[in-house]
C-alpha positions as CSV (number, residue, x, y, z in Angstrom):
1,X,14.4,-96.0,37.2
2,X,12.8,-94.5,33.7
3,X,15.8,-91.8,33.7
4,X,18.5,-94.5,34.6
5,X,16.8,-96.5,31.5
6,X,16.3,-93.7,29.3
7,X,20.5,-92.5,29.9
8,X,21.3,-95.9,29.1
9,X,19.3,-96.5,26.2
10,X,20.8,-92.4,25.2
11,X,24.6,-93.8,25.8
12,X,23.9,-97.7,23.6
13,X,22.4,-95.8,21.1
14,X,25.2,-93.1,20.7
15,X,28.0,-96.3,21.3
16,X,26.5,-98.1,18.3
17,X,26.7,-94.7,16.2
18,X,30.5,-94.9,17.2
19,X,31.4,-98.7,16.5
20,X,29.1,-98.0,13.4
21,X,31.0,-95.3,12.2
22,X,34.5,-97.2,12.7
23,X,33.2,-100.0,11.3
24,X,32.3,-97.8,7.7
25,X,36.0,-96.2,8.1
26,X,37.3,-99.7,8.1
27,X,35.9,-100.9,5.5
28,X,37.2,-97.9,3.4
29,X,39.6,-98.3,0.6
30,X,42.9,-96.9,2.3
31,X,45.8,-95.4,-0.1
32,X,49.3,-94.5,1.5
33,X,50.4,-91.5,-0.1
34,X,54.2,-90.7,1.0
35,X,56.9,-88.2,-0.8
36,X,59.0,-85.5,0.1
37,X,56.1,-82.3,1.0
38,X,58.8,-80.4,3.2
39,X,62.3,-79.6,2.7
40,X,64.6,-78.2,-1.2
41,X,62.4,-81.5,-3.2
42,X,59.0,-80.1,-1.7
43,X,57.9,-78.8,-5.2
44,X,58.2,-82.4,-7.1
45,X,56.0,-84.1,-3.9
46,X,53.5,-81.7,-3.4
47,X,52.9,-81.3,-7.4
48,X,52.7,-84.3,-7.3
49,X,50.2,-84.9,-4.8
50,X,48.4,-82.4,-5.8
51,X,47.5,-83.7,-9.5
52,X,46.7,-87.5,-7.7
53,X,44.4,-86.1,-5.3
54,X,42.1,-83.9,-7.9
55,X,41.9,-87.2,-9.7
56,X,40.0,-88.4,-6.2
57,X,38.5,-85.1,-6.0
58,X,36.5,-85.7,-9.4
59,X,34.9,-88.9,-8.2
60,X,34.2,-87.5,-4.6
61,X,36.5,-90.3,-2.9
62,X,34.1,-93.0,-3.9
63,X,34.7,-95.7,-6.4
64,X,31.6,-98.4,-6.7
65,X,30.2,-96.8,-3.4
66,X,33.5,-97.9,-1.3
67,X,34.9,-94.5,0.4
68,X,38.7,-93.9,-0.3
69,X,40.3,-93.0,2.1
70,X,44.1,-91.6,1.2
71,X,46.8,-91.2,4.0
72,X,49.5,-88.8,3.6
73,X,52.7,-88.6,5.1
74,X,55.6,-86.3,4.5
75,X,59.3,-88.2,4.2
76,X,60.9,-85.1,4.2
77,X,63.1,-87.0,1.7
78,X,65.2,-88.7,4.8
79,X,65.8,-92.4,4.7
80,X,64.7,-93.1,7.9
81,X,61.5,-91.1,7.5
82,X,60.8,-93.1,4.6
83,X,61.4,-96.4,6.4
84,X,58.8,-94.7,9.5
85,X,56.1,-93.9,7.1
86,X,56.3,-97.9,5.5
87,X,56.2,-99.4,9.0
88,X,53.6,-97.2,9.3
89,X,51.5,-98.6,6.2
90,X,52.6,-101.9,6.7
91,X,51.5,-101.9,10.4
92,X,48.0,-100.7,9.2
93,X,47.2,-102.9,6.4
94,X,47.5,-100.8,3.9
95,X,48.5,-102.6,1.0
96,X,48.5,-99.8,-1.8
97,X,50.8,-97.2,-1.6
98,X,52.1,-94.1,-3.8
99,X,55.4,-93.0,-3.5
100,X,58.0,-91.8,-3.6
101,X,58.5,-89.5,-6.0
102,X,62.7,-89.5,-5.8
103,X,64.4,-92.3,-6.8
104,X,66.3,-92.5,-4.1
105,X,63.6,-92.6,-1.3
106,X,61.7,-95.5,-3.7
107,X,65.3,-97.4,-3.6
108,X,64.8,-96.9,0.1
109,X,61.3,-97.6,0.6
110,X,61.1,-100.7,-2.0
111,X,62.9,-103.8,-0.3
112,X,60.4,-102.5,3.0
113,X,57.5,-103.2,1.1
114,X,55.7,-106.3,2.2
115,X,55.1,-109.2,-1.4
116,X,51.4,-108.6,-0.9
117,X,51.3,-105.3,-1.6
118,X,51.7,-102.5,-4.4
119,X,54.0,-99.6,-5.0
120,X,53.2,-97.2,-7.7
121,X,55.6,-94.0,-8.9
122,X,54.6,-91.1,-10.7
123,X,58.0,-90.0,-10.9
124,X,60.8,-92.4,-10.1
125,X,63.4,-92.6,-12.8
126,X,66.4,-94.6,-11.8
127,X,67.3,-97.6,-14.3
128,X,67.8,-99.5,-10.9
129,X,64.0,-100.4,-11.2
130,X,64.3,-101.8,-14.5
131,X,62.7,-105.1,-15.7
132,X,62.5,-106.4,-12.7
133,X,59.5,-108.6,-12.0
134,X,58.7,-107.0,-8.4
135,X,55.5,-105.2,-6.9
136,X,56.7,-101.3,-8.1
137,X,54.9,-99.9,-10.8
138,X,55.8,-96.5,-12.5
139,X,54.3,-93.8,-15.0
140,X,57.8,-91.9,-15.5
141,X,60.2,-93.4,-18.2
142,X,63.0,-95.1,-16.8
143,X,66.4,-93.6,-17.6
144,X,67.6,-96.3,-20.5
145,X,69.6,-96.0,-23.3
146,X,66.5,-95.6,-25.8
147,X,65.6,-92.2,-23.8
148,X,69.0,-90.6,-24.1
149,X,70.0,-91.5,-28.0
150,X,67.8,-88.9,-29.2
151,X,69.6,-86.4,-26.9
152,X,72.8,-87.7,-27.4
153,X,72.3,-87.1,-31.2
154,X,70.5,-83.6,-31.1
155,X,74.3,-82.7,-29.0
156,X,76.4,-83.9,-31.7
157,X,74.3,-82.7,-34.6
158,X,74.6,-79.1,-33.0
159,X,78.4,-79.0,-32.6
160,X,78.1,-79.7,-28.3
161,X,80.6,-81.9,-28.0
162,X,82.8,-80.7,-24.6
163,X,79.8,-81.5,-22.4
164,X,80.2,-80.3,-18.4
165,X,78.1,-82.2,-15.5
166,X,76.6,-81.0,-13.0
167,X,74.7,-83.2,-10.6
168,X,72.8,-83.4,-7.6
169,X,74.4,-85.5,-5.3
170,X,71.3,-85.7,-2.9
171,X,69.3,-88.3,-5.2
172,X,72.6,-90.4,-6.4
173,X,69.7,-93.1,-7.1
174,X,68.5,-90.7,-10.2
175,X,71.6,-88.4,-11.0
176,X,74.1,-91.3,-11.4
177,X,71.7,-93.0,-13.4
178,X,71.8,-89.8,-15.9
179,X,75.2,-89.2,-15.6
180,X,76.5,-92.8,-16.6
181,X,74.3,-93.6,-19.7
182,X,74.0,-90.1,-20.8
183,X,77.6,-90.2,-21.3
184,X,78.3,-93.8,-22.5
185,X,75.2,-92.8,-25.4
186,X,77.2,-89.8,-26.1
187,X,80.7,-91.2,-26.3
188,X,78.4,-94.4,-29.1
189,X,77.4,-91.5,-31.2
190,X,80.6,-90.1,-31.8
191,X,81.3,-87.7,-28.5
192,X,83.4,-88.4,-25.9
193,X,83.7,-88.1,-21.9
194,X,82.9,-85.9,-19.8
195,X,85.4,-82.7,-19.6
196,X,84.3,-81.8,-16.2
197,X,81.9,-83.1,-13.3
198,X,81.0,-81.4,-10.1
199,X,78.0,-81.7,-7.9
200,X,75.7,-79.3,-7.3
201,X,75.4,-78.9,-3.8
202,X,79.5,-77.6,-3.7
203,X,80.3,-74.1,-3.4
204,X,79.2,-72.2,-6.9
205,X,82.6,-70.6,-6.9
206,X,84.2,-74.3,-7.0
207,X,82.1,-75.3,-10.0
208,X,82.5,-71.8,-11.7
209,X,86.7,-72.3,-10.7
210,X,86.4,-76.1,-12.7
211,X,84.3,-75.2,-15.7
212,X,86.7,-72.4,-16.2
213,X,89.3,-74.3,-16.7
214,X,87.8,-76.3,-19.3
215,X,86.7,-75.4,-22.9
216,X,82.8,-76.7,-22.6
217,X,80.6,-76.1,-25.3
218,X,77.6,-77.7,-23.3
219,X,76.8,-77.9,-19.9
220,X,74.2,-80.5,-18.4
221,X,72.5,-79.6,-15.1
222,X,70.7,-82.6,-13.7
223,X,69.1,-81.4,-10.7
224,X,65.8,-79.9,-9.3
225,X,64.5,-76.2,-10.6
226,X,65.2,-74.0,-7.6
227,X,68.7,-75.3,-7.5
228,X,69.3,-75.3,-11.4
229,X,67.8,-72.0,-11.8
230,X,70.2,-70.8,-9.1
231,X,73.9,-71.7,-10.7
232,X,72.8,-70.7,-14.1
233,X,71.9,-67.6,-12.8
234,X,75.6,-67.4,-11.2
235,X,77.0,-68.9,-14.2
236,X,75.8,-66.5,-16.4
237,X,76.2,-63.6,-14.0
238,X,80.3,-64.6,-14.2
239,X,79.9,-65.1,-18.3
240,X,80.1,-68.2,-18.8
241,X,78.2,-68.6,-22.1
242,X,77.8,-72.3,-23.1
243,X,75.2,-73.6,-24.0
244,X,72.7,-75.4,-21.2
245,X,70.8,-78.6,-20.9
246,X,68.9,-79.3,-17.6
247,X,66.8,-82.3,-16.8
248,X,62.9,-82.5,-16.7
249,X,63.5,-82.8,-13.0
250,X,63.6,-79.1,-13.3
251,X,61.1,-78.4,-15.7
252,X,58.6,-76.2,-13.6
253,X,57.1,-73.0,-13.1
254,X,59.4,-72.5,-10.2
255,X,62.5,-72.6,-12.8
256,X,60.8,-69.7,-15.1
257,X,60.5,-67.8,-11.6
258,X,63.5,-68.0,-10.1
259,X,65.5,-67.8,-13.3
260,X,65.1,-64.7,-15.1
261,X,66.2,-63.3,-18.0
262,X,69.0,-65.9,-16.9
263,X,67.7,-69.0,-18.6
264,X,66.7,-68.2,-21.7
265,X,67.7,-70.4,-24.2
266,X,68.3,-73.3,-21.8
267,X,67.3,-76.5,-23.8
268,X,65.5,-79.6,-22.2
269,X,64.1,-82.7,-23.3
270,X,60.4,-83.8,-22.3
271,X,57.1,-85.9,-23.1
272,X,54.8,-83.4,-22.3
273,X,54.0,-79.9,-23.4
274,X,52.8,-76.9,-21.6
275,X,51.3,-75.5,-24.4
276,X,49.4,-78.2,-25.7
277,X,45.7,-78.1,-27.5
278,X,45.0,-81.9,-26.3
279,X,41.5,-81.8,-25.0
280,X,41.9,-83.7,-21.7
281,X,45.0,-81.9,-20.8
282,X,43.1,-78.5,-21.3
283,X,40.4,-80.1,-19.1
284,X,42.8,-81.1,-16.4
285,X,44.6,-77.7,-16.6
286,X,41.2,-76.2,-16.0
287,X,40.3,-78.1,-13.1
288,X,43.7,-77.9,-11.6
289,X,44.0,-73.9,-11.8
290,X,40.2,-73.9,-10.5
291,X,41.2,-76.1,-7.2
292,X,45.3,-75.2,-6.4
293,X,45.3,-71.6,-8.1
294,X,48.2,-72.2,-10.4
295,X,49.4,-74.0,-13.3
296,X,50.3,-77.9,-13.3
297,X,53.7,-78.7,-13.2
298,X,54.5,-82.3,-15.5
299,X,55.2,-83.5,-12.4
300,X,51.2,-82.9,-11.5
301,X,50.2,-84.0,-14.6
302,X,51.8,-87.5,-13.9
303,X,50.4,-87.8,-10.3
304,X,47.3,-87.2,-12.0
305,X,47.6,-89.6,-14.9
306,X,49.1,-92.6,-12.0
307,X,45.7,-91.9,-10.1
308,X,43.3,-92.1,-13.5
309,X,44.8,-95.7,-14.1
310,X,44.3,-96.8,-10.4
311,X,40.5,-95.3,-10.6
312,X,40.1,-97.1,-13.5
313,X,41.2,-100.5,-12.3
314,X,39.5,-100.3,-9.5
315,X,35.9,-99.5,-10.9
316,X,36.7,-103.0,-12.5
317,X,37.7,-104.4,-9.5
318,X,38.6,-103.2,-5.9
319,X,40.5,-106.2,-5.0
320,X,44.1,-104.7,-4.0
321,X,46.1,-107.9,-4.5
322,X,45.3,-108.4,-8.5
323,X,45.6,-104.6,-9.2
324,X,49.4,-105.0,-10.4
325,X,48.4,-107.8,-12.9
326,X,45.1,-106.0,-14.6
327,X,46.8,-102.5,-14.9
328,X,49.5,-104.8,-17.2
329,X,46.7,-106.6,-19.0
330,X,45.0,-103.7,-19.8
331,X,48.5,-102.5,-21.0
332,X,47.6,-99.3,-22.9
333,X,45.7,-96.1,-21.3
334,X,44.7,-93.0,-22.1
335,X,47.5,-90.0,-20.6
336,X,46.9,-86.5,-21.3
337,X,49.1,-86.2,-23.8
338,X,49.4,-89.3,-25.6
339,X,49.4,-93.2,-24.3
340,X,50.8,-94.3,-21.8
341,X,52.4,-98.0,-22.5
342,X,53.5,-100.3,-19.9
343,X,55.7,-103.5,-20.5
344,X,55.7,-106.4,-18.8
345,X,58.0,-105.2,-15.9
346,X,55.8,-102.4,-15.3
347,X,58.1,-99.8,-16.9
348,X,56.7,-97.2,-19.2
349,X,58.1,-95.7,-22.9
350,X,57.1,-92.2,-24.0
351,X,58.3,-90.1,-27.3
352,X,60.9,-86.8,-25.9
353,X,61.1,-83.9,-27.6
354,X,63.3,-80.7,-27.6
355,X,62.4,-78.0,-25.6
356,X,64.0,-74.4,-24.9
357,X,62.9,-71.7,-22.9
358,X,61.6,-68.6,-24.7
359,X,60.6,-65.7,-23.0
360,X,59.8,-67.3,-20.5
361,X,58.1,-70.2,-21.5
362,X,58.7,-73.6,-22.5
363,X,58.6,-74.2,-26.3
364,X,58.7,-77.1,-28.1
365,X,61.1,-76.7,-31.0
366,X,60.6,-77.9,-34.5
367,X,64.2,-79.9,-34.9
């Protein structure tokens, strides 16, 4: 009778270990983390994920002793992955999410998100999201008119005035976004349409075929570094010699590695630079090499800087559902390279620069 009592008492205690433990798990702070990990846009979700998670690292995953607990899920940037992982989210109460870093899995993933709860971007771009008073908030600058003047202007102050697209067809929500207002800026400071357009996902020989019979004196590439890295390489191997502008979709290691000698002298325009002296970017940079073993892509930087401002919101407060309203109180925050400003809608400005690639870096240039 002892045994039976004492196997009893053995199998309550280790039950109330178990409904214990679950019951601490529960109460844990959960964060949906979704973008594409797998798959050609793998590089943009895992850098990103990268930089958020060493934000968590840094505080050990605990914010006013509450665990965090952050769930990740791959949408392998397929629409109805995306829609899975929200159901998913939604059907476990989790009511802060991160994602996704296209613009075209956040236009899918948005009208799925529930009123009561929060979607933040590090790196959705698409003017679609625009002053619109809904429950997305995002770090990357939208794609307006103000961002492309300065562009548009450095073109026609350099003599580019025959300017080529090339898109990627696979994020329309982003590309058509850059393609339209880039040119409509253009064509207000004194340019003029598009000579050519192809997409980037048609046969290099196509696009090589079109540009050739045109007289372009710039070419834009607007999609993500593998890819653009690729047709310049083919471009250049076939002699075409204008000059080349590519999007900061592409600016990444992976573009000075897979382009060679081929990419030298491409320009791009950007907010943040590789080789800055800015004390909390060196710090970061540290910390990142230290943990992943390579340098920080912007696009880590940014998953970083999105995951600084939710820590610090929620050391004020960890109540979910008035997160959106106190990050735009507190307006203003600290990014690694400069401030980063929200307006009321939630959407961000940042100063751009010129940037070209020499030898095999990214420097910023002085005009």
């Amino acid at each position: 009778m002892e045994l039976i009592y004492k196997k009893s008492l053995g199998i309550l205690c280790i039950l109330l270990i178990f409904i214990g433990c679950e019951n601490k798990q529960d109460s844990d702070l959960k964060i949906g983390f979704f973008a594409g990990l797998s798959g050609k846009y793998s590089n943009l979700g895992v850098s990103s994920r990268d930089g958020f998670m060493l934000a968590f690292d840094e505080i050990n995953y605990t914010i006013k002793n509450q665990k965090i607990q952050i769930i990740e899920k791959d949408d392998q940037q397929k629409d109805q992955k995306a829609k899975e992982t929200i159901e998913y989210f939604v059907d476990n109460n989790i009511k802060l999410i991160v994602g996704n870093t296209t613009s075209s899995m956040t236009k899918v993933a948005l009208p799925l998100i529930p009123k009561d709860t929060l979607l933040l971007s590090s790196t959705a771009s698409s003017s679609f999201f625009t002053k619109k008073d809904d429950n997305l908030l995002r770090i990357q600058v939208d794609n307006s008119s103000k961002r492309y003047i300065s562009l548009a202007k450095s073109f026609i102050s350099k003599g580019y005035k025959n300017i080529f697209f090339i898109y990627d067809s696979k994020n329309k929500a982003h590309t058509d976004d850059y393609n339209y207002i880039l040119e409509k800026i253009f064509i207000d400071q004194g340019g003029k349409k598009y000579i050519g357009k192809e997409d980037l996902n048609s046969k290099y020989s196509n696009i090589l075929v079109q540009l050739q019979k045109t007289k372009s004196d710039m070419i834009v590439i607007v999609g993500n570094s593998v890819d653009s890295a690729s047709i310049i390489q083919y471009l250049r191997l076939h002699n075409v010699h204008a000059k080349i502008f590519v999007s900061g979709w592409a600016k990444t290691n992976d573009f000075i590695m897979q382009g060679g000698k081929a990419i030298e002298g491409v320009l791009f325009s950007g907010t943040y630079d590789e080789n800055s002296q800015d004390k909390r970017f060196l710090r970061f940079k540290t910390a990142y090499e230290n943990k992943y073993k390579k340098s920080p892509s912007v696009f880590a930087l940014q998953g970083y800087e999105l995951a600084q401002i939710i820590i610090q919101n929620l050391r004020n407060s960890m109540d979910v559902q008035t997160l959106k309203q106190r990050i735009l109180q507190i307006k203003r925050y600290d990014g690694l390279q400069g401030d980063i400003i929200f307006d009321k809608y939630g959407d961000v400005m940042r100063n751009f620069f010129m940037m070209e690639v020499r030898n095999s870096k990214f420097v910023v240039m002085d005009d």
